[in-house]
N, C-alpha and C positions, 0 to 999 in steps of 0.2 A: 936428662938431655933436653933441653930447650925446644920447641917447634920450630920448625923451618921453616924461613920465612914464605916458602912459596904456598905452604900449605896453612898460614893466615892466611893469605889471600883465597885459597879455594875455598878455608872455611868461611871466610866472610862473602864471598860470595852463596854461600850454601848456606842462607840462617835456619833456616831451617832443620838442620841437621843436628841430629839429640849429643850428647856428650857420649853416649856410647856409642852412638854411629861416628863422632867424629874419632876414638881412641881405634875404635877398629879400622879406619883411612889410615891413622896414622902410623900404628903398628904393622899392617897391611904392605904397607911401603918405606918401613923404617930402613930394611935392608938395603935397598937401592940408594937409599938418602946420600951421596956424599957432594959436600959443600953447597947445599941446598941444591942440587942438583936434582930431577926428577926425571925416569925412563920417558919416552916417547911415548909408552903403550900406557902410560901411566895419565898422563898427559890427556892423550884422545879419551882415557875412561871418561875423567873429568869433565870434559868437552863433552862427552854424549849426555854426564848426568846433570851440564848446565843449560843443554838445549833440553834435556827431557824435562826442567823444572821451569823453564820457561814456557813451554808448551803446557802446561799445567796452567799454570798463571794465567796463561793469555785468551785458554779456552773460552769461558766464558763471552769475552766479547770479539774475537777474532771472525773477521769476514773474508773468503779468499777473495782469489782473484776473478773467479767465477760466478762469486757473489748477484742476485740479480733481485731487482726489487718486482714490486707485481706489474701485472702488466694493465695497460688500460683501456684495450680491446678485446672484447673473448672472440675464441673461438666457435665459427658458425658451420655448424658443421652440412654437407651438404650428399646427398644420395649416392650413394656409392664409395663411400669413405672407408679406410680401413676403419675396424672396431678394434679398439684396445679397449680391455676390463684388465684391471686393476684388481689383485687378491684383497679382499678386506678383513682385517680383525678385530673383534668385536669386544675386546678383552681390558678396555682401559677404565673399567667400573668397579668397584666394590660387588662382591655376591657373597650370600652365606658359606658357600664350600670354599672360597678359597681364605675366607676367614678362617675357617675351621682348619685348612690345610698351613697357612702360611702367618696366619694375624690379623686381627681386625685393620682395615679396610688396603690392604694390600691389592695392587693391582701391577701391569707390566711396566708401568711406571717404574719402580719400586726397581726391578733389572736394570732400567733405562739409566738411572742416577747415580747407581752403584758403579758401573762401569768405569776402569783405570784402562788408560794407554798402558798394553804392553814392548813396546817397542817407542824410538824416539819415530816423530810425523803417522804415529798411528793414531788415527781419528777418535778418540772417545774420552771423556765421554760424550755421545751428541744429546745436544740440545735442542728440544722444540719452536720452531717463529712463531708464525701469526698467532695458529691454535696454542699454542702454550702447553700443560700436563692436561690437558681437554681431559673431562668424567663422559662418557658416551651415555648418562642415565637422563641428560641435556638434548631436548632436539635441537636449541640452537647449534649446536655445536656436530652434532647430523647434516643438518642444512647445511650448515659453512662448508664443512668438507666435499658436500656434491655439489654445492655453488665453484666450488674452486676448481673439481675435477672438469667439471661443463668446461669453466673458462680455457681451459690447457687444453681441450680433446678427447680427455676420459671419454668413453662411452659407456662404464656401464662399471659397478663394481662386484665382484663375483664374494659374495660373502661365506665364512667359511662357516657349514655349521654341525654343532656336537649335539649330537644325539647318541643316546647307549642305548640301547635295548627301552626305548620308552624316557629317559630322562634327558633330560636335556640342560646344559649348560650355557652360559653367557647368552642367553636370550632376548634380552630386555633390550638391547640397543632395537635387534632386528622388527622384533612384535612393532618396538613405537614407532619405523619407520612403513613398516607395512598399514600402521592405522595410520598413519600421516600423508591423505592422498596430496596433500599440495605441497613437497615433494616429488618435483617432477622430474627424476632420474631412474634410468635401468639397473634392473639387480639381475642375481643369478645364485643361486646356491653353488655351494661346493662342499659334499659331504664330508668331512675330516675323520672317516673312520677309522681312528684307532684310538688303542690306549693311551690314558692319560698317566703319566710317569711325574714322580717329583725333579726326573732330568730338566721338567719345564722351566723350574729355578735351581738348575745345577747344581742336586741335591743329592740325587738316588736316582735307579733305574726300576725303585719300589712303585707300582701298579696303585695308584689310587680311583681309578675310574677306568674299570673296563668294559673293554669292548664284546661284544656279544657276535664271535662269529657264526652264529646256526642261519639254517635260512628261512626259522620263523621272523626271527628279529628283522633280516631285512627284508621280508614282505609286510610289516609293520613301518618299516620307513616311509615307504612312498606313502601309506594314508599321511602321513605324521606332516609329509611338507604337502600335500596338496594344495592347502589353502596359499601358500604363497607361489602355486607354479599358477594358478589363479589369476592374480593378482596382472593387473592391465600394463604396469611395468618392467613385469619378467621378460625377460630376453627373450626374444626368438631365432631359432637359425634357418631358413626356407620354412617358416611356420610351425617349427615344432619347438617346447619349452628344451635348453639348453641347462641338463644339470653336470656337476665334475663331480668325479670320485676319486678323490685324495688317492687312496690305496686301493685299486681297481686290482690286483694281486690278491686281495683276502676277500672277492665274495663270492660268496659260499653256491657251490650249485654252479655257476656264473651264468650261462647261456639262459638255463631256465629260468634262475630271478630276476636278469634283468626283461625280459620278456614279460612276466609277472606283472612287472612296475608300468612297463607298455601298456597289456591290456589292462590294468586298474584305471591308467589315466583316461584311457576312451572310455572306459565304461562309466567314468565318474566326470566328465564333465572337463577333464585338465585339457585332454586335445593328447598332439603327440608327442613322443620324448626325444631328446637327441642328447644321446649319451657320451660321455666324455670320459675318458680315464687317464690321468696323469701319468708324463711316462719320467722316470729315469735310469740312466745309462745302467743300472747294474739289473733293469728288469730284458728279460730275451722272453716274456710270453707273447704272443699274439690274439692282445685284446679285440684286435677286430673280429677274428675270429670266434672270440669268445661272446659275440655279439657287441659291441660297444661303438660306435660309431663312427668314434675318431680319436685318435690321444692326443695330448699336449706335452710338450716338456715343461717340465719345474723345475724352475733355476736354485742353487746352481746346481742340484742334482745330476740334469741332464748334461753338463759339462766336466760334470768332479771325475776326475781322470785323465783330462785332455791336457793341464797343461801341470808345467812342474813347481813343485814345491822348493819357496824363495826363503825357508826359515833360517837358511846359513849366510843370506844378503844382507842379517836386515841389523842394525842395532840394537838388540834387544836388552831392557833393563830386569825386566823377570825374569831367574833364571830358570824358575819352576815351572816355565810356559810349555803346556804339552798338547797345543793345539799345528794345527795346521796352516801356512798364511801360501798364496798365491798371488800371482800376476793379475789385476785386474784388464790394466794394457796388453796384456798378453794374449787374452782373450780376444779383445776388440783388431790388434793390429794384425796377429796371425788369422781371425777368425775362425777360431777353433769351433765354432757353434755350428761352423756350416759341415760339420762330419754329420748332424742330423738333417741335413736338408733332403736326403734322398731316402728317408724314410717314409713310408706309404701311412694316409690317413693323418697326418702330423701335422698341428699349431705349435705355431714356437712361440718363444716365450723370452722375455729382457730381466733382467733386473738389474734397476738401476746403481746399487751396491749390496754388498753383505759384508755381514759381519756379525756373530751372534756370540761377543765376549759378552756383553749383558748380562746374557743366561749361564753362558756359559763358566765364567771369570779366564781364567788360565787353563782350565781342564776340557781336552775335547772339541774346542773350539774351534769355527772356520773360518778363515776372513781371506776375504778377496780384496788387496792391499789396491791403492793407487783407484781408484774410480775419479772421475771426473765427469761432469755434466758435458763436454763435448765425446768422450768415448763413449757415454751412453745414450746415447743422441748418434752416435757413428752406426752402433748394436743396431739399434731401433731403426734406423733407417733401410739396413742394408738386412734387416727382417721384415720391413712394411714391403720394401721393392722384390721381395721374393713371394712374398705371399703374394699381392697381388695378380704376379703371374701365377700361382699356381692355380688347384683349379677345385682344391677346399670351399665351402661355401661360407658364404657371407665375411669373409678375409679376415677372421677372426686372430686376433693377438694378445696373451695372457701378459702381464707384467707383474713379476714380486718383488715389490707388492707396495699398496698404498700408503698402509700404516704398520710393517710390520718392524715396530723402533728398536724390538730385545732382537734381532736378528741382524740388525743395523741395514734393513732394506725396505724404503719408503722413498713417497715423492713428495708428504707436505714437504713444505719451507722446514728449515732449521736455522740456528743461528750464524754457522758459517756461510752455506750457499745463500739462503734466502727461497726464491722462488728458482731455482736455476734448474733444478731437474725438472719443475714441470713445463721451464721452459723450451729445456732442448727436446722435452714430449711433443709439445707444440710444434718447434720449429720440423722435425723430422716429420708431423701432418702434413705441414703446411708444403714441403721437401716436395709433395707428390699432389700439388693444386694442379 
C-alpha cells in the first residue's frame, strides 16, 4: 500500500523523524486512512508534534516578549528600603566528590543542558545570558553577579551552606568571597541541613553524604561558621547576625542548642544571633517556640497545596511524565500566598519561577507553568506592601532564588528574558519610593 499523501507531507515536515519512528505513524493510523483522509485527533497530534519541534529549534535563540536588555541606572538604595536576599548556590564548580560521585568535572551545569520540554510552551531547556555556564572557582564571575544584584535592589545573598558533622562541601566560591574584602555586598548563611541523596541528579534516594543529627555535631556548627558571622559584611537584623536553617524540624535538643550557638557567639566575639528557620506548609511545629526567632516561607513549598494540578490541560508529548505541573498565574491572580500572611513571626518569600525537570527529567518533578516577569513582579510587590506594614524587623524578604538554574528558579538573565526578572525586582522597589 503506497503512503498517503498527507502523511508525506507530515513526514517531510518532520525530517527528522527515523524510519521507524515514521512506520510506526504510519501504521499507527493506517486504520483511519480512507482516500487520504486523516481523523481530526489525528491531525491536532500532528500539530502539537510540529509546534513541539519548533519550539526545540527555535530555543536557542528565542526572546519573548518580556525580553529586557540591562539597564543603565542602578539602583541606589536608600534607608529604610525593603531588604530582599536572594538564596545563593554555590554548586557551578568542579569538586573532587562530585567527580567521584557523578564524573570528572561535572557540575549543575550538566542538569541544566540535559533538560527536554515535556509538554509543548514548556520552557526548557533554559539557557544562561550575560554570565554564560559561569565556573564560580572565578572571582570575576563572583563580582559580576553581585555587581548585577546591587544594580536591580538585591540586598544581600543568603548562601546556602553544607556542612556534615565537620566536612564540608562546595566551599571554595564562599571562602574566596569571604577573603575578597573589595567586594562590597551583604551575605548571610543558610545552613542546608540535610542529607545529601543521588535524587540531587535524579538518580536514587541512595544517601551519599549524611547528615549528623546528635546535638554534639551541632554545637560544632556554630564554631565552624564563626568566622564568617565575623565578617563586616554579614547581615544584621536590629544588630544581631541573621542565620537560616533550611530544616529547623531536625535540630536535635532544639531550645537548648540553639541557645548553645547564642551564648558561644557572645562569648566568642560574633555579638548576637537572630535565628531563622524555614517554614513549609506541611510543618505544624512552633519554631518560635522552640526558640528561633522568626520563620520564613520557602517557595514553593510554602504554597505546594494551595492551588490545583493542571497536568490534564496541558499538551503533553512525554508520555512517561510523572511529575507534577501547576498554575503559576494561579498563584499570582488568586493570591494563594496570602493564606500565610496571618501567620505569627513570618518572612515571606517570591520566587520568580520553578521548575526542577533538570534534576528531575520526567520522574518526580515540579513545575509551576506559565511564570512571567510581570506576575512576579505582581508576587513581589503585593509581599514588599505587606511586609512593610507589618511589624517584623528590618522588612526582610527571601527570594528563590538567584542562581538556582537545576530547579529552574533564578534571576540572572537568560537567553529568552534577558534581564526582565531582575527587572520587574527593581521595578516592584522602586513601586514603594
Amino acid at each position: 500500500m503506497p503512503v498517503p499523501r498527507i502523511l508525506k507531507e507530515v513526514f517531510w515536515k518532520f525530517p527528522l523523524l527515523s524510519e521507524q519512528e515514521k512506520e510506526k505513524i504510519y501504521y499507527s493510523i493506517k486504520g483511519v486512512v480512507r482516500s487520504e483522509k486523516v481523523s481530526v485527533s489525528q491531525f491536532e497530534r500532528f500539530d502539537v508534534l510540529e509546534k513541539y519541534v519548533q519550539q526545540i529549534l527555535n530555543n536557542p535563540t528565542f526572546q519573548d516578549a518580556y525580553f529586557k536588555s540591562i539597564i543603565s541606572t542602578p539602583y541606589k538604595r536608600q534607608p529604610g528600603d525593603p531588604k530582599i536576599i536572594a538564596y545563593y548556590l554555590s554548586q557551578m564548580h568542579p569538586t573532587p566528590e562530585n567527580d567521584a560521585w557523578w564524573g570528572k568535572g561535572v557540575t549543575e551545569w550538566n542538569n541544566v543542558s540535559r533538560a527536554v520540554p515535556q509538554f509543548v510552551d514548556h520552557y526548557q531547556p533554559r539557557l544562561p545570558g550575560e554570565l554564560g555556564f559561569y565556573d564560580l572557582r572565578l572571582k570575576e564571575n563572583l563580582a559580576r553577579q553581585m555587581e548585577l544584584a546591587k544594580m536591580y535592589g538585591i540586598y544581600a545573598f543568603n548562601w546556602y551552606y553544607y556542612w556534615f558533622d565537620g566536612k564540608r562541601l562546595l566551599q571554595r566560591p564562599l571562602d574566596m568571597y569571604l577573603d575578597s574584602k573589595d567586594i562590597d555586598f551583604p551575605f548571610c548563611l543558610c545552613w542546608a541541613n540535610e542529607s545529601w541523596t543521588k535524587g540531587f541528579f535524579g538518580s536514587s534516594k541512595e544517601v551519599i553524604m549524611k547528615q549528623s543529627h546528635t546535638v554534639e555535631s551541632y554545637r560544632q556548627f556554630i564554631v565552624d561558621i564563626a568566622k564568617y558571622l565575623k565578617d563586616s559584611r554579614y547581615v544584621e537584623v536590629n544588630g544581631k547576625k541573621l542565620l537560616t536553617i533550611y530544616r529547623p524540624q531536625d535540630v536535635p535538643d532544639c531550645k537548648n542548642t540553639l541557645q548553645y550557638w547564642r551564648e558561644y557567639c557572645e562569648k566568642n566575639g560574633v555579638g548576637e544571633l537572630y535565628i531563622v528557620g524555614c517554614w513549609t506548609s506541611d510543618q505544624s511545629e512552633n519554631f518560635i517556640a522552640k526558640g528561633f526567632d522568626a520563620i520564613s516561607e520557602f517557595q514553593p513549598g510554602a504554597i505546594l497545596g494551595y492551588c490545583d494540578n493542571i497536568n490534564k490541560k496541558l499538551p503533553f508529548i512525554n508520555k512517561e511524565f510523572a511529575g507534577a505541573v501547576y498554575s503559576y498565574k494561579e498563584i499570582v491572580e488568586n493570591k494563594v500566598y496570602r493564606k500565610n500572611f496571618s501567620k505569627e513571626k513570618m518572612y515571606h518569600s517570591v520566587m520568580p519561577m520553578w521548575d526542577n525537570t533538570p534534576r528531575r527529567n520526567n520522574r518526580g518533578n515540579l513545575i509551576y507553568h506559565g511564570s512571567t516577569p510581570a506576575l512576579y513582579q505582581q508576587w513581589l510587590e503585593d509581599v514588599i506592601k505587606f511586609t512593610k506594614e507589618s511589624n517584623l524587623a528590618d522588612d526582610l524578604i527571601f527570594v528563590n532564588a538567584w542562581n538556582e538554574w537545576g530547579e529552574g528558579a533564578y534571576l540572572e538573565p537568560d537567553k529568552r528574558y534577558g534581564y526582565a526578572y531582575l527587572e520587574a525586582t527593581l521595578n516592584a522597589m522602586n513601586s514603594f519610593k
